[in-house]
N, C-alpha and C positions, 0 to 999 in steps of 0.2 A: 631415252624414254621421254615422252613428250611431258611436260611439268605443267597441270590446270591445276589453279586454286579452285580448291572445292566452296561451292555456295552455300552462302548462309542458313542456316536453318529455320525454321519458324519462329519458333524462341526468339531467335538474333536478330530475325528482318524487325521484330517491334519498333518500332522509330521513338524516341525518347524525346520527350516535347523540352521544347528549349534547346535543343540541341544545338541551333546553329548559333544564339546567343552565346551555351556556353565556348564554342567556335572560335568568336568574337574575344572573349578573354584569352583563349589562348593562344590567339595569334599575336597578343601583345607580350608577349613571354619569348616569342620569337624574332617580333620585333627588337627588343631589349639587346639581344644578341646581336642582331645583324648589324644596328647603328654602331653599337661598340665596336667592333670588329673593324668597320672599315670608319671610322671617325682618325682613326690611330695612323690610318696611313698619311692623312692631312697633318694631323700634328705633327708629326717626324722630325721635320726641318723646322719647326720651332723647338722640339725636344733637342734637338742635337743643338741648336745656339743658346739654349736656357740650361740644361744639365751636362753638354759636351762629353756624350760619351763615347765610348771608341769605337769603333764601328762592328766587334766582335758583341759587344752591350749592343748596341741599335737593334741587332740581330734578336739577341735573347729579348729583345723589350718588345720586339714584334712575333717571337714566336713562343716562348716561355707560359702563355696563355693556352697554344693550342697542345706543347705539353702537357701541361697539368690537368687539362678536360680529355685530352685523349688517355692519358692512363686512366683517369677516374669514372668514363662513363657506361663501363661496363658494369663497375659496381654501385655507381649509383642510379642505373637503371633496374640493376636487379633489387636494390634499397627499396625503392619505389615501390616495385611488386610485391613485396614482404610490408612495409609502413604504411603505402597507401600512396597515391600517384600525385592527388592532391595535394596531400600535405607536406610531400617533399619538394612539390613544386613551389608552393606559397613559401616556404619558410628557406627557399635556394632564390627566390627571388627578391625576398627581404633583404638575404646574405648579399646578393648581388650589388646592391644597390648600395650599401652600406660601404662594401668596399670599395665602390665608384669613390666617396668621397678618399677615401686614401690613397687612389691614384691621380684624384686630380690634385692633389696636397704635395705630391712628394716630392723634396727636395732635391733628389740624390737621382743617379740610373741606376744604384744597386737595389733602394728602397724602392722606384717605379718598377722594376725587375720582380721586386717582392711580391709588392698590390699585385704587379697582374697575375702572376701565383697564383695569389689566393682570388681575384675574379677567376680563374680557370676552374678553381675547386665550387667555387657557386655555380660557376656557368655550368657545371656536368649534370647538376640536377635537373636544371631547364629543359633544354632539348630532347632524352629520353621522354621525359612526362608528359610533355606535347602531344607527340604522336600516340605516345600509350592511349592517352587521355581520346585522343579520335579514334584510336583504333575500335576502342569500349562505348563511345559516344556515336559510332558511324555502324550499324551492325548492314546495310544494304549498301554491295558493292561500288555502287554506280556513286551513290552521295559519297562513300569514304573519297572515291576517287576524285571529288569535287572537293570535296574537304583538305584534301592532302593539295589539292592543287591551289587551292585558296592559302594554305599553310605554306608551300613554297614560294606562291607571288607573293604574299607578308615578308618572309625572308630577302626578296628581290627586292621589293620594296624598300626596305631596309636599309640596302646597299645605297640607295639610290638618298633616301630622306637624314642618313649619318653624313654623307660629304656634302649636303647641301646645309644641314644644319651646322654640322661646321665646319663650313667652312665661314656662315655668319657668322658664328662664336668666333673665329680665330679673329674675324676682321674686325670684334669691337673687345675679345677679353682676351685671359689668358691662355695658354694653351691646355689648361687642367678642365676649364669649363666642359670640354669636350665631353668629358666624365660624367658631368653633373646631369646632361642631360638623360641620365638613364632614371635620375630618383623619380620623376613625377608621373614616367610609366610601368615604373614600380609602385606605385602609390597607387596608380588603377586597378592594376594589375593585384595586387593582396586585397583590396579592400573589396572591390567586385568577386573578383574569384571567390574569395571565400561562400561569398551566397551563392552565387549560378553553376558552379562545377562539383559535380559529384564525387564524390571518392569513388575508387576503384580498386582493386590489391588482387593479389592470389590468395584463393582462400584457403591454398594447404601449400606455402611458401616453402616452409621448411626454415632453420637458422641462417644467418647474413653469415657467411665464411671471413674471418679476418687475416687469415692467412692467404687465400684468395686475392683480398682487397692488395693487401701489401705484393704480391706477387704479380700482379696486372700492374701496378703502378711501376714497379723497379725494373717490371721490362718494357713497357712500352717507353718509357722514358730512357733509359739504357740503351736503347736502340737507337730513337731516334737522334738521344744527344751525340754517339757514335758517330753518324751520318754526318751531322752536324758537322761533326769538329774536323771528320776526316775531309768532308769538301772544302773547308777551308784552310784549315794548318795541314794538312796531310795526315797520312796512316802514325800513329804513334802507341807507345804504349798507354801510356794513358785512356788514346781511344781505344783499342785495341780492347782493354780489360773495362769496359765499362757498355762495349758491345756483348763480347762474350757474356757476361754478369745480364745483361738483358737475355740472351737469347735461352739462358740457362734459366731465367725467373720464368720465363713467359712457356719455354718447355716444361717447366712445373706445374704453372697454371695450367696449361692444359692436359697434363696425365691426371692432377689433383682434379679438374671438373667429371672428367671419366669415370672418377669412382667416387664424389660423393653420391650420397641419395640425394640431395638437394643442391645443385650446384647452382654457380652464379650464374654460369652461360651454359645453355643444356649445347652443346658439342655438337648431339645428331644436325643441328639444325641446321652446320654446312652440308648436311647429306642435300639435301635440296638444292640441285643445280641452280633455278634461277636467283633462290638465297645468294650463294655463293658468287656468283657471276652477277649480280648488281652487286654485293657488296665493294666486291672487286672493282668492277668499272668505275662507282664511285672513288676510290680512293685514290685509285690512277687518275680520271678527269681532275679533282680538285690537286692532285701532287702538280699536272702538267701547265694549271691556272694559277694556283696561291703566287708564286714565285715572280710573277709578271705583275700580280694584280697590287702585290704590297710595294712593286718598286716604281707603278705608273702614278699615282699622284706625284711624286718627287718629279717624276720626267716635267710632269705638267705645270706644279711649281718652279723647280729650280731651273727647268732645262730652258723651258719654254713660257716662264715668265708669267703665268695666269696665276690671279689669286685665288684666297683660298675658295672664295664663293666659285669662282669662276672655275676652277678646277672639277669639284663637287660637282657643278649642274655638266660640265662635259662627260662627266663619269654615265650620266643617264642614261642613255639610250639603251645600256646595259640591263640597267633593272625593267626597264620597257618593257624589250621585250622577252625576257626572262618571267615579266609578269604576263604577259599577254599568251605565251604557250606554254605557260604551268596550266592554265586556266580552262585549257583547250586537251591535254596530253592526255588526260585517259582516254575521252573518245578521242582520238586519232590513236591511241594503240590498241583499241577495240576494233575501229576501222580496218587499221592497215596490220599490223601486229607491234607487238613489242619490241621485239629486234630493230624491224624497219626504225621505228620512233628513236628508241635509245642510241643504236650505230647511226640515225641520219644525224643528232644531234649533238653526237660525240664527233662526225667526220665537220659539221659545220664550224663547231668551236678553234678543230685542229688548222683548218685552212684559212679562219680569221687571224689563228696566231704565226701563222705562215705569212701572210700578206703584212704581218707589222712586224718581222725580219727586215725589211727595208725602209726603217722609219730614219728620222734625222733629225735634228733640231730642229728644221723648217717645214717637219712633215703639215700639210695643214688638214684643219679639223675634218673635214668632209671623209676625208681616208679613216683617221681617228673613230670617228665617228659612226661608220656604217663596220670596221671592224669589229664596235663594241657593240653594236646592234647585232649582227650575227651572232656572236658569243653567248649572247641574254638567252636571244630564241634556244639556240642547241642547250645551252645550258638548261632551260626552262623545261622542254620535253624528256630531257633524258634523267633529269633529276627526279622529275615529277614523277615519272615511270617507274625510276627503280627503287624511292621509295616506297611506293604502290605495291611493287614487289614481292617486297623487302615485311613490310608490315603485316598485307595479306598471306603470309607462307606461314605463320604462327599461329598458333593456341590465342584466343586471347589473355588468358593465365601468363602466356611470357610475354606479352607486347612490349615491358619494358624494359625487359633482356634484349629482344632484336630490335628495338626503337634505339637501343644503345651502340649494337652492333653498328648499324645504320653511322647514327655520329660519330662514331670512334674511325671508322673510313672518312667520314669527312675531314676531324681533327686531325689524324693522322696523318691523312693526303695534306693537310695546309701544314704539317710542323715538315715534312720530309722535301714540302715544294720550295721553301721558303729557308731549309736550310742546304738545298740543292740548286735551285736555281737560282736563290737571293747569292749562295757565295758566287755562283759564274759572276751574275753582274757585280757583287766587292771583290772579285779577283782581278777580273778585267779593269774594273774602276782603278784600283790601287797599282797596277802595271804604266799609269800614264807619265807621261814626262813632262817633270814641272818644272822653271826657273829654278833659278838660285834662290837661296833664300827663302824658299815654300817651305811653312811648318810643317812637320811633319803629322800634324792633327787633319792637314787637308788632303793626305792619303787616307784616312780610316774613313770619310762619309763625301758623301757633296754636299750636305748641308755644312759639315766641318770645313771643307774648300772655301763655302761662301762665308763662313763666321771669318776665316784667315783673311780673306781678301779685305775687309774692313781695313786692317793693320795694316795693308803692303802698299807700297807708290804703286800709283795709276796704272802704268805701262805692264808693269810686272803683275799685280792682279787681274789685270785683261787677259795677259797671257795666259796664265794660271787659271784663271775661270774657263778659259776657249778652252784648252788641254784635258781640264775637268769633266766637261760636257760632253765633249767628246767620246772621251771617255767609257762615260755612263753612258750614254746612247750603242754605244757599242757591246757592252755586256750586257742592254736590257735584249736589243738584238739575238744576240745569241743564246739569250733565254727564251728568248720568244718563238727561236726554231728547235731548241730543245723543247719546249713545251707545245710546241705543234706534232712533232714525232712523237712524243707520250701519245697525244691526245689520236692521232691517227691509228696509232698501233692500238689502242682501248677500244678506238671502233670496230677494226677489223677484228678482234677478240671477241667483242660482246656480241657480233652479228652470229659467231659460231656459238658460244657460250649459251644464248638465250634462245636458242633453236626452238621452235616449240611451246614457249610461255607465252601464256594468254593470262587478261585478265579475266577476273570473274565478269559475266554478263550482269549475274543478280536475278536470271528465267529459273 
């Protein structure tokens, strides 16, 4: 059955003055996130020689973040709709910031382990409130789809203005500063927001379920810690029973949303095929990206010797043009259809990570370069779209139940990319053949390789470094054509999947 979002009503098309101001505030909420997010993959190889943790910690210090937002953003987008969208956002932004300085403080990789926790549990308030906050602030199609595209290039943006700012920060401070740079667009972000953005809620919510809350968290995280442990150490019990224990919370949660009268996630809301089929596409594109994209600064560092600025600004072309067809992607899925935009954007990304399966130490930048250019675009289109999707298939009474939906595929695709593709490349890593003599701390990381080699005679660290790199360029490889067959197979999926979806025109 063919699936049209139905157009706005009179009531709805009203245009809310100020609207693209309060816009303006919320794309720094989005902002906030993006820098964080990818700042982390610059610092790594100063984390790993300042706090030396093992390479099973590196892991959790890069993905223990998108655990803790991925269990939480169901219920704290449904929080929003019940409290108010604003005010969970203003006071999850305050949170956010606050804990910035605890991450950039901390001594230890169990205590950085911790912070980023608890930034996971801030960051789950952000992201739903966003969109909700447009969904209710945008009521004529065409602007929301402008809006949402504006909201996605902020995010591209993102990616782009964290690894250039630090990678300044790493070349004059420490590697904690990296952190700091979130308070002063928190500081905008609370103190503007407060005046220019409206509140919004559901005005017959119903109660916040806490059995719910605790039941989305102990399975989303049970699962994916599962995945986790099994790509790396193997099937064990351990994992074993902390899968099952997930798969058994998360089967709860959803018989328990069935039958409250008020639930967190209203369930029908997979009945809508393009719902469901972008949510999907989404999770799978970011599972088939995160895992390449958290281990490419390190290549560009440690492999290939560029520093941190210099890293940073190579990353760009990515946010480019990831910005430049956000910007574009509703009218061209108006034009052409949705399918076409999302599958052409989805097969672009696959065959960019295809082309960089044959990379090397000496790959040089031009290659680099126009791979990470293709990836922004596809990315750009098909994101844009299927949050458009995604947001318009709802009431706007739940926007920030499916605004959460939404993130919880992103977070989910980055916790399951990253402990599926990140173990290929520390499988393959840790498989290399070292000298005599190699500590054994230079099999858990390559930043750990390069702290050892300080201590070794010349000859023997040369070798040990060549062996290393090696190495790593080999498993980032073989993530990068596992994560091109993800990304191909999502396309040919979503061209069937989204048969038929159209956006609203707004006639």
């Amino acid at each position: 059955m063919t699936s049209t979002l139905q157009p706005a009503t009179t009531t709805e098309a009203v245009k809310r003055p100020g609207r693209w101001l309060a816009l303006g505030v919320l794309v720094l909420a989005v902002l906030l996130v993006a820098v964080d997010a990818t700042v982390l993959g610059l610092a790594t190889p100063y984390i790993s020689e300042d706090l030396r943790p093992t390479g099973t910690q590196l892991l959790w210090i890069g993905d223990v973040y998108s655990f803790v937002i991925a269990g939480l953003l169901v219920s704290m987008g449904s929080l929003g709709d019940r409290i108010g969208r604003k005010r969970i956002l203003l006071v999850g932004a305050t949170a956010f910031g606050a804990v910035s300085v605890l991450n950039a403080y901390a001594g230890t990789p169990e205590l950085l382990i911790l912070a980023r926790a608890l930034l996971g549990v801030a960051g789950a308030t952000l992201m739903p409130a966003t969109l909700a906050l447009i969904r209710n602030l945008f009521h004529d199609p065409r602007e929301r789809s402008l809006a949402i595209g504006i909201w996605g290039a902020t995010a591209s943006a993102g990616t782009a203005v964290g690894p250039i700012a630090g990678g300044f920060l790493l070349e004059h401070f420490w590697w904690g500063s990296v952190f700091l740079i979130n308070l002063p667009v928190m500081a905008v972000l609370v103190l503007v927001g407060s005046r220019l953005l409206p509140e919004s809620r559901n005005p017959n919510p119903g109660p916040w379920d806490m059995l719910s809350v605790a039941l989305s968290l102990i399975g989303v995280i049970g699962i994916v810690y599962a995945v986790k442990e099994a790509a790396t150490h193997g099937l064990t019990w351990e994992t074993l029973t902390a899968g099952l224990l997930g798969a058994a919370a998360l089967y709860g949660f959803v018989r328990r949303q069935l039958t409250l009268p008020a639930p967190l996630l209203d369930m029908r809301l997979f009945r809508n095929r393009g719902f469901s089929a972008a949510v999907l596409a989404d999770l799978l594109t970011i599972l088939g990206l995160s895992g390449l994209v958290f281990f490419l600064s390190q290549y560009l560092q440690l492999v290939q010797g560029r520093r941190p600025l210099e890293a940073g600004l190579a990353e760009l072309p990515a946010a480019i043009g990831a910005v430049a067809a956000g910007l574009i992607a509703g009218r061209a899925a108006r034009r052409f259809s949705v399918r076409a935009v999302v599958s052409g954007g989805l097969a672009a990304i696959g065959l960019a990570l295809a082309a960089l399966t044959v990379i090397d130490e000496s790959t040089g930048y031009p290659i680099l370069g126009a791979a990470l250019l293709v990836v922004g675009v596809g990315a750009g289109f098909s994101f844009t779209v299927t949050a458009d999707v995604i947001l318009s298939s709802v009431p706007k009474e739940q926007a920030g139940a499916a605004s959460a939906v939404s993130e919880t595929a992103y977070e989910l695709g980055a916790a399951l990319g990253i402990a599926v593709l990140g173990s290929i490349v520390t499988g393959v890593y840790r498989g290399f053949t070292a000298p005599a003599g190699t500590p054994e701390e230079a099999h858990e990381s390559l930043g750990g390789a390069m702290e050892a080699a300080t201590a070794m005679p010349t000859n023997t660290a040369h070798a040990m470094l060549s062996a290393a790199r090696e190495a790593f360029v080999d498993g980032l490889s073989i993530a990068a054509g596992a994560g091109a067959a993800v990304l191909l197979a999502t396309a040919a999926a979503a061209w069937f999947l989204l048969r038929g979806q159209r956006l609203d025109t707004g006639r």
